[in-house]
C-alpha positions in Angstrom: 0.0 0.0 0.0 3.2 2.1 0.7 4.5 1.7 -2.3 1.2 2.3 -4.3 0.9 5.8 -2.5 4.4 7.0 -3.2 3.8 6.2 -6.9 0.3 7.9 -7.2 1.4 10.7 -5.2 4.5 11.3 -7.1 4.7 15.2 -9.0 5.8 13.9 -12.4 3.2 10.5 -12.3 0.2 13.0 -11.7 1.5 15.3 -14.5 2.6 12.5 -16.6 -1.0 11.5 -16.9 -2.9 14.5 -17.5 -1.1 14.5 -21.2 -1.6 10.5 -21.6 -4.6 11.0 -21.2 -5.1 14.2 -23.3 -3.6 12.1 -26.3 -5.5 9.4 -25.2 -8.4 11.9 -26.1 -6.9 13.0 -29.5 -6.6 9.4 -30.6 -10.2 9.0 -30.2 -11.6 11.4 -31.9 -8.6 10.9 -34.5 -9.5 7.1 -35.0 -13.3 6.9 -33.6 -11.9 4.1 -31.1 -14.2 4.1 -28.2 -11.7 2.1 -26.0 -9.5 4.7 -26.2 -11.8 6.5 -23.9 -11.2 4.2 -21.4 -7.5 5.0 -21.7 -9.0 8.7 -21.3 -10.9 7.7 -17.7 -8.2 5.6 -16.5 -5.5 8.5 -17.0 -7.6 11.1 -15.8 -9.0 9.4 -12.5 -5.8 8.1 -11.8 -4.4 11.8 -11.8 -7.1 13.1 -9.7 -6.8 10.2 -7.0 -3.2 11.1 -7.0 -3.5 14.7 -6.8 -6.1 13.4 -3.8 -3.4 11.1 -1.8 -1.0 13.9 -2.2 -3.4 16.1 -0.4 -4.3 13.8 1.8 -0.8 13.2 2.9 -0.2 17.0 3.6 -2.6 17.5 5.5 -1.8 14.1 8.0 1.9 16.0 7.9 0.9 19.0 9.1 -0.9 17.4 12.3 
């Protein structure tokens, strides 16, 4: 579990997949593949709930 939060909540993983998943995007409007916007979700919610264990993690610091 450790391990899955220091890679979520990593800077460059969170920014890393707001662009995946912005290309993701492009790719399926490009090529009308629907399960590329799968690729879309996964990037996107996997950004937010790392953006959300980082918060969640400064705030448990500050305590």
């Amino acid at each position: 579990m450790r391990v899955a939060r220091r890679i979520l909540g990593n800077f460059w993983f969170i920014h890393l997949m707001v662009p995946l998943g912005l290309l993701a995007l492009w790719g399926s409007i490009e090529q009308d593949n629907e399960y590329l916007l799968l690729c879309v979700l996964l990037s996107f919610s996997g950004a937010i709930c790392g953006a959300f264990i980082r918060v969640v993690d400064a705030v448990r610091s500050k305590k």
